[in-house]
Backbone and ligand atoms as CSV (ligand in chain L), in Angstrom:
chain,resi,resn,atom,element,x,y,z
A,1,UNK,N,N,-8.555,-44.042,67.913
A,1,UNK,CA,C,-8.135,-43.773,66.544
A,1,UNK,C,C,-7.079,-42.665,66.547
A,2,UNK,N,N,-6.318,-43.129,65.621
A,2,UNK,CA,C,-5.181,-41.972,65.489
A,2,UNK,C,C,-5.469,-40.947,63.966
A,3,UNK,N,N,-4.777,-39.895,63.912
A,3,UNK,CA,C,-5.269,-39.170,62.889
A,3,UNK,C,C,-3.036,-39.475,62.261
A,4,UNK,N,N,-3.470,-40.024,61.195
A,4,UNK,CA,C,-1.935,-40.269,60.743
A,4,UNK,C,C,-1.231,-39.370,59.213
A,5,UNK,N,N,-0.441,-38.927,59.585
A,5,UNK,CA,C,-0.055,-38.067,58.034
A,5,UNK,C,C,1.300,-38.696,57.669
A,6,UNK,N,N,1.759,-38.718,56.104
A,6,UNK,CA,C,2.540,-40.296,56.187
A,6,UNK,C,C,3.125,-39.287,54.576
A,7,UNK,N,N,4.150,-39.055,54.835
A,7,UNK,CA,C,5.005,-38.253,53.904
A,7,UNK,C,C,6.207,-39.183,53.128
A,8,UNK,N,N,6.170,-40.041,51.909
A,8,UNK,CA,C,6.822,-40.904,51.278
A,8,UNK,C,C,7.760,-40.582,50.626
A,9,UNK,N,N,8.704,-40.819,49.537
A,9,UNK,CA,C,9.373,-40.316,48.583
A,9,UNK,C,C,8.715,-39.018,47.759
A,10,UNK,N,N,8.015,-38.931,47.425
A,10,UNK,CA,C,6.827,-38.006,46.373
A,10,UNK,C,C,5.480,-37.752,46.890
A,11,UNK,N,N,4.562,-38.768,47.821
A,11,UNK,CA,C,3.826,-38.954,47.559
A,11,UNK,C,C,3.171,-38.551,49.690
A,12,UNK,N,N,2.243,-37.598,49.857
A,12,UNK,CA,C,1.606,-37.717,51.165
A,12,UNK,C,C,0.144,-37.997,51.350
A,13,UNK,N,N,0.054,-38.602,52.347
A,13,UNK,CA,C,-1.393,-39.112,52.605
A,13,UNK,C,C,-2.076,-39.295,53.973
A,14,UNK,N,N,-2.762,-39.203,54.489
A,14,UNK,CA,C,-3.607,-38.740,55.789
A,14,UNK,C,C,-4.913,-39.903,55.652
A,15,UNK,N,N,-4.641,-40.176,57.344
A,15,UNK,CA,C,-5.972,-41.474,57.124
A,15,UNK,C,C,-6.175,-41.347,58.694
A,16,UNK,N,N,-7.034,-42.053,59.165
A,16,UNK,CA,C,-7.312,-41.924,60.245
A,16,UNK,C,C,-7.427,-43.578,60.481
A,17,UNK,N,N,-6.732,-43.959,61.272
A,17,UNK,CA,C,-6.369,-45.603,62.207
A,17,UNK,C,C,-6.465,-45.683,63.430
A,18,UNK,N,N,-7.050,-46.998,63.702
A,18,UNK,CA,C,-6.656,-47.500,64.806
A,18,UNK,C,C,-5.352,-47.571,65.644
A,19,UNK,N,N,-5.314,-47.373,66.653
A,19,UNK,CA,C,-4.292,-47.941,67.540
A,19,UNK,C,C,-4.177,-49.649,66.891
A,20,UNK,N,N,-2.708,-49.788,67.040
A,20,UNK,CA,C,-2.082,-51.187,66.904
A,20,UNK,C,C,-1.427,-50.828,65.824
A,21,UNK,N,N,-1.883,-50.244,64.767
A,21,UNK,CA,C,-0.719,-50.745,63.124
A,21,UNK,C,C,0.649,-50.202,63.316
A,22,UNK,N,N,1.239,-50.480,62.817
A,22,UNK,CA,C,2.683,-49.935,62.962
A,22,UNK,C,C,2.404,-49.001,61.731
A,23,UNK,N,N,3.436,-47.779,61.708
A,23,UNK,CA,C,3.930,-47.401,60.614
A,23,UNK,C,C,3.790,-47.455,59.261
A,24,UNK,N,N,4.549,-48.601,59.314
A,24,UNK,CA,C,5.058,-49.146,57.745
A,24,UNK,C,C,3.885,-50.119,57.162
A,25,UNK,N,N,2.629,-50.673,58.261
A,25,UNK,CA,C,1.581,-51.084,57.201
A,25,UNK,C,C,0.736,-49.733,57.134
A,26,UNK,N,N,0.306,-48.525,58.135
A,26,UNK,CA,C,-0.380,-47.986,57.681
A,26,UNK,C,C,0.040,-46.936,56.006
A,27,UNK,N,N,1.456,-46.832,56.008
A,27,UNK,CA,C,1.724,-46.271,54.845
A,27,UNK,C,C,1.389,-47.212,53.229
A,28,UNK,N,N,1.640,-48.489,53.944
A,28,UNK,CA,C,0.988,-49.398,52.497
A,28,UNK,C,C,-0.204,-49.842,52.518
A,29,UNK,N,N,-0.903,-49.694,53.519
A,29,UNK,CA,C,-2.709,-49.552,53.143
A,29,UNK,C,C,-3.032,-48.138,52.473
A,30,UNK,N,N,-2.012,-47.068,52.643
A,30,UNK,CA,C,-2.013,-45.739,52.356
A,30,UNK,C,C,-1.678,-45.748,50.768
A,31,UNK,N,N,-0.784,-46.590,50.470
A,31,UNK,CA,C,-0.211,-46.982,49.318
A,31,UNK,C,C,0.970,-45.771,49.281
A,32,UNK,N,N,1.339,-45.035,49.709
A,32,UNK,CA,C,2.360,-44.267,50.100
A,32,UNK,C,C,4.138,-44.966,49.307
A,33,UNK,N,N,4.406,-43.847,48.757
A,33,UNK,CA,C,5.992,-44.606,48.234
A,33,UNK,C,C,6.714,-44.535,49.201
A,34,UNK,N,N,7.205,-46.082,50.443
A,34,UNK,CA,C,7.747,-45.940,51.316
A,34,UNK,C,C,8.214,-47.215,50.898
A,35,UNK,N,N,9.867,-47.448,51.123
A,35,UNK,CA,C,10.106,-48.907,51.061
A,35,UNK,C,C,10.436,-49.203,52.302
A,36,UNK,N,N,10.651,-50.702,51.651
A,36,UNK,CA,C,10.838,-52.159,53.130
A,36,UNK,C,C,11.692,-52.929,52.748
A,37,UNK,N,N,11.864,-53.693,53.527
A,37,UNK,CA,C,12.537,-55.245,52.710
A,37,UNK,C,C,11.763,-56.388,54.025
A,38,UNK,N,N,12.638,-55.928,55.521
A,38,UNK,CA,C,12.577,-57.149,56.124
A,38,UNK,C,C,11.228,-57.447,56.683
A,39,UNK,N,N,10.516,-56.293,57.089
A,39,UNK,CA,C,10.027,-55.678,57.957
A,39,UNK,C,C,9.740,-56.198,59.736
A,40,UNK,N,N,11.140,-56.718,59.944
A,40,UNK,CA,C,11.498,-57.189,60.970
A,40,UNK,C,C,12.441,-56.354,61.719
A,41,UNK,N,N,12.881,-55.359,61.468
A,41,UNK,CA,C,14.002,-54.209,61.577
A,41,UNK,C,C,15.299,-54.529,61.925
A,42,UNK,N,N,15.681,-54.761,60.350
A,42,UNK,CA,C,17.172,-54.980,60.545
A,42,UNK,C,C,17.854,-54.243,59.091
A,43,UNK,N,N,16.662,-54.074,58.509
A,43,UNK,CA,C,16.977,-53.705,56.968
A,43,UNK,C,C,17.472,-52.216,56.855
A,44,UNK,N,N,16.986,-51.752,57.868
A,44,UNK,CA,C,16.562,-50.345,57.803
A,44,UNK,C,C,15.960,-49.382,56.481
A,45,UNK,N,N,15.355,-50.032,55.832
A,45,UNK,CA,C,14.598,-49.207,54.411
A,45,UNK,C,C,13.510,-48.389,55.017
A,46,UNK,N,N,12.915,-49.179,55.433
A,46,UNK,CA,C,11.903,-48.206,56.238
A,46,UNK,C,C,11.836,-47.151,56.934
A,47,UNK,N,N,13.153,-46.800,57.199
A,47,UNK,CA,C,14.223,-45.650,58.496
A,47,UNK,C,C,12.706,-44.255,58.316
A,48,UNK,N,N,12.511,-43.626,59.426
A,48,UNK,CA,C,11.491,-42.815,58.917
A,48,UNK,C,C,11.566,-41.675,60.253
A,49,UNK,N,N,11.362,-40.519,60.128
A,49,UNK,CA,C,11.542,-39.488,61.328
A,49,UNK,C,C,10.143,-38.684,61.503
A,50,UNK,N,N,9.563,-39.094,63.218
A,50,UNK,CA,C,8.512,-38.768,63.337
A,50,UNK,C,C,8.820,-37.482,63.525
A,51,UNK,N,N,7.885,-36.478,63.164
A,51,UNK,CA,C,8.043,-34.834,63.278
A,51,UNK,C,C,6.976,-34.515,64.166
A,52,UNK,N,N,5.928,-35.298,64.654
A,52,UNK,CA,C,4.970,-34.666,65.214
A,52,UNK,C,C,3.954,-36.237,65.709
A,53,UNK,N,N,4.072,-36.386,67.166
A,53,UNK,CA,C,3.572,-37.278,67.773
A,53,UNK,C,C,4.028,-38.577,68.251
A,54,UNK,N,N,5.221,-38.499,68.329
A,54,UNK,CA,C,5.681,-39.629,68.765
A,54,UNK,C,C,5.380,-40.196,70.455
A,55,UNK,N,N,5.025,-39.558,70.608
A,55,UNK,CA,C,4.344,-39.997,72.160
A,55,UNK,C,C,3.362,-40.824,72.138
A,56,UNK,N,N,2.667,-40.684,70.698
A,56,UNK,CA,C,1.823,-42.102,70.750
A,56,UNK,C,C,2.468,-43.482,70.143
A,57,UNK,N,N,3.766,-43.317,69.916
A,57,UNK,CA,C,3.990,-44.149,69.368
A,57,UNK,C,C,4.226,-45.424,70.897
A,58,UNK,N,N,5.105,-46.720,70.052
A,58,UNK,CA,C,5.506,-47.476,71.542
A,58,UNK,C,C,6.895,-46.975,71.160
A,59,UNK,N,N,7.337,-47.784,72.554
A,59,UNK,CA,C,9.034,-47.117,73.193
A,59,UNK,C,C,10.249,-48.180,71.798
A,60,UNK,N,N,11.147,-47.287,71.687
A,60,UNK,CA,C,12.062,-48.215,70.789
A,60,UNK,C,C,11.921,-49.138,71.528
A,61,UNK,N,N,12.006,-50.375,70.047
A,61,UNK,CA,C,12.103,-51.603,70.116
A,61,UNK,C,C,13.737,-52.156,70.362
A,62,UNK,N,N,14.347,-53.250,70.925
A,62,UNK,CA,C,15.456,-53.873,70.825
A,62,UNK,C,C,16.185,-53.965,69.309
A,63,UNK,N,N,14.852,-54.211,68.328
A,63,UNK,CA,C,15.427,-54.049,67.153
A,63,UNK,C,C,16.468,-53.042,66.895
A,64,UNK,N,N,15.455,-51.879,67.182
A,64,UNK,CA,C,15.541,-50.667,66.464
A,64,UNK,C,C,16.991,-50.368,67.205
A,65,UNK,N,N,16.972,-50.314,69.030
A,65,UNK,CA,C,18.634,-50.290,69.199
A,65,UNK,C,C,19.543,-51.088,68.744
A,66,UNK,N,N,19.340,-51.629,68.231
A,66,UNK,CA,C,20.162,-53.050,67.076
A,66,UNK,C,C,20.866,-52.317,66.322
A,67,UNK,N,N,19.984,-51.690,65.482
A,67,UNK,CA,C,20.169,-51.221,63.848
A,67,UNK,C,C,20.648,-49.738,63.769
A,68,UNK,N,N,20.249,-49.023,65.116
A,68,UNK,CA,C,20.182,-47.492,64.534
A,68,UNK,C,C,21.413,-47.102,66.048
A,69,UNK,N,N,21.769,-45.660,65.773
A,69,UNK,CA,C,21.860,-44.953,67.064
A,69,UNK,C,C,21.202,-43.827,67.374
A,70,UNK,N,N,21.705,-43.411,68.901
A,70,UNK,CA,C,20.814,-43.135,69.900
A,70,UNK,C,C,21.018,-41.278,69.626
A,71,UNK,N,N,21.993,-40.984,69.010
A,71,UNK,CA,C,21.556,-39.917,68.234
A,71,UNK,C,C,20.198,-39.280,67.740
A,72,UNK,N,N,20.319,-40.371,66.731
A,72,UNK,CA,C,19.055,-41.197,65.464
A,72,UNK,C,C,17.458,-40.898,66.484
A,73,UNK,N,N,17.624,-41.060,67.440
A,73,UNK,CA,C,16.240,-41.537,67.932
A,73,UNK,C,C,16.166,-39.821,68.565
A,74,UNK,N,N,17.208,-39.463,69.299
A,74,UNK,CA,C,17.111,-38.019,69.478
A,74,UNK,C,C,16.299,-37.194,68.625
A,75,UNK,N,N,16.436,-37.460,67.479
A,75,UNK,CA,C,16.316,-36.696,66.279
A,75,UNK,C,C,15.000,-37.233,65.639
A,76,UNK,N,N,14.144,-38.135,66.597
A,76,UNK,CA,C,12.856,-39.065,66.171
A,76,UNK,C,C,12.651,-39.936,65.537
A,77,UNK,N,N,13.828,-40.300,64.474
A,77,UNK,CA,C,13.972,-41.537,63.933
A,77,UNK,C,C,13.642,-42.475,64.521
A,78,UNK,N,N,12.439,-43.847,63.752
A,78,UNK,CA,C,12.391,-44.883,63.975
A,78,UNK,C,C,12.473,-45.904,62.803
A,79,UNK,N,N,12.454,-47.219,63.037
A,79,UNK,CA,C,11.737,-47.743,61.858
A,79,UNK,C,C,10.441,-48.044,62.025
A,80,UNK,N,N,9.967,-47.635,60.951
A,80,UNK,CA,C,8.657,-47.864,60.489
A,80,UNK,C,C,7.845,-49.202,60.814
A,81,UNK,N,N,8.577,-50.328,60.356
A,81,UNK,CA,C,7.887,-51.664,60.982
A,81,UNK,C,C,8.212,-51.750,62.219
A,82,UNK,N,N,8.631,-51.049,62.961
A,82,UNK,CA,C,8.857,-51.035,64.581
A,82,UNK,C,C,8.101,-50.145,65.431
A,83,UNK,N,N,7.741,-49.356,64.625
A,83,UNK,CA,C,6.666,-48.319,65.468
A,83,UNK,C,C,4.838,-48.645,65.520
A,84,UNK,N,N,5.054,-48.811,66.575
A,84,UNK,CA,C,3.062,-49.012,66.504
A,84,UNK,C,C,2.718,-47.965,67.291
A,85,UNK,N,N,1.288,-47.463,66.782
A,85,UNK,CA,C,0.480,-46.353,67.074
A,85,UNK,C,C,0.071,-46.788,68.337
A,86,UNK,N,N,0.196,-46.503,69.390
A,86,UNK,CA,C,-0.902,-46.915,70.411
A,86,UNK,C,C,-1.411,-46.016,71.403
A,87,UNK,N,N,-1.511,-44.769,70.836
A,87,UNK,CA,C,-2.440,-44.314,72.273
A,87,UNK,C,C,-3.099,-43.058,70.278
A,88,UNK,N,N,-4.793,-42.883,70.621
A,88,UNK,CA,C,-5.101,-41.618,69.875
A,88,UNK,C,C,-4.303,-40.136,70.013
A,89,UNK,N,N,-3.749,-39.857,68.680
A,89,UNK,CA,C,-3.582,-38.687,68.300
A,89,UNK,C,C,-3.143,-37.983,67.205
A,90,UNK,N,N,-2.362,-37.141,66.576
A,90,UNK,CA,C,-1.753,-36.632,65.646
A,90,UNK,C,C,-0.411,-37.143,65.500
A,91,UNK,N,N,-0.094,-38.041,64.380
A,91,UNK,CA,C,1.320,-38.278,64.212
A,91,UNK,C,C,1.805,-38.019,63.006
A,92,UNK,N,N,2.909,-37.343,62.887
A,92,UNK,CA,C,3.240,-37.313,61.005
A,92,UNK,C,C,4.668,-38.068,61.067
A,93,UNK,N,N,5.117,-38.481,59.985
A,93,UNK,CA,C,6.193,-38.837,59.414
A,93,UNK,C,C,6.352,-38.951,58.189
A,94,UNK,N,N,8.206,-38.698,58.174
A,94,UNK,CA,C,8.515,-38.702,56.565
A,94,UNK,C,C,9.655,-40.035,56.887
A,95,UNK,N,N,8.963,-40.324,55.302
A,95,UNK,CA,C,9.834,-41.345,54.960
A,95,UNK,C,C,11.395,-41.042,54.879
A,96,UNK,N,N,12.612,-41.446,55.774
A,96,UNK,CA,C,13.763,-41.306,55.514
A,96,UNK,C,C,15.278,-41.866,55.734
A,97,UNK,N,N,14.842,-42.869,54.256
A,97,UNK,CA,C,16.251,-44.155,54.682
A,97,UNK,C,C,17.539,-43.432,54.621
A,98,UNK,N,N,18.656,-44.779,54.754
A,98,UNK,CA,C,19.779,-44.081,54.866
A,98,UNK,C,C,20.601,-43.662,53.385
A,99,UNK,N,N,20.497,-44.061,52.209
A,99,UNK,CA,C,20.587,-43.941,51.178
A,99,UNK,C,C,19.102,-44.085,50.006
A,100,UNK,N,N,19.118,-42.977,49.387
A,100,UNK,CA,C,17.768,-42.636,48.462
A,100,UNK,C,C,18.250,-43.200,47.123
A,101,UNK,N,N,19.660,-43.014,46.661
A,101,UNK,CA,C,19.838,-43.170,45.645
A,101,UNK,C,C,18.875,-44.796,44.575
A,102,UNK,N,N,19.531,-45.717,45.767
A,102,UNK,CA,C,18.364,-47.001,45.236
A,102,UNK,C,C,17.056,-46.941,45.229
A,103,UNK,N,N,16.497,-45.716,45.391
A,103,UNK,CA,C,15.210,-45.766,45.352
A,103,UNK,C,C,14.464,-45.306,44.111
A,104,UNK,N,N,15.767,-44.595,43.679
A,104,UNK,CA,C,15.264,-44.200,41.941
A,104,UNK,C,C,15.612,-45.057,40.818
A,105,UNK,N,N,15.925,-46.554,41.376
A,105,UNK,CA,C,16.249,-47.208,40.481
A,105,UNK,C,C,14.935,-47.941,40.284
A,106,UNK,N,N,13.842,-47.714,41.064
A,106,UNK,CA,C,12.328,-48.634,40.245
A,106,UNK,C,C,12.464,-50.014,41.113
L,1,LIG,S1,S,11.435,-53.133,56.867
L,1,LIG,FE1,FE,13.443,-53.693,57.387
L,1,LIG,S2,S,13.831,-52.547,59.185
L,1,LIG,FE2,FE,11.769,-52.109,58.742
């Protein structure tokens, strides 16, 4: 089990999961204000920067070098539907796409 803290537009929440979920479902079992579209990672809505635990995460996906750069990942960025939890521990992330503005449109 992982201990997960999941920082959205407004809204943070802490749960404790299994290894396997990615990201971006544990924030919407969380109900967390995080958006999506594809969740295949190409959309990048989900864009999100781990601050603390990414060692449990898995290794970027092909997607994710698809969509993002290697800057980006320096800096802990992943996407969210691309990241799965898989080893127990402490992970936080904030939600952080590349433009917010559409996000206050509802
Ligand atoms: S939901 Fe589209 S890249 Fe993750």
């Amino acid at each position: 089990m992982a201990r997960l803290r999941l920082m959205g537009r407004t809204q943070e929440q802490t749960m404790v999961t299994p290894v396997g979920s990615t990201l971006l479902n544990a924030a919407l079992q969380l109900k967390v204000d995080w958006n999506y579209n594809c969740s295949r990672g190409t959309c990048a809505r989900c864009r999100c920067q781990v601050l603390e635990g990414a060692e449990h995460l898995n290794e970027i996906t092909d997607a994710e070098w698809n969509r993002m750069d290697e800057e980006e990942f320096e800096e802990g960025y992943r996407l969210s539907c691309q990241a799965v939890i898989e080893s127990t521990g402490d992970i936080y992330a904030v939600h952080r796409p590349y433009f917010r503005s559409w996000l206050a449109r509802g």
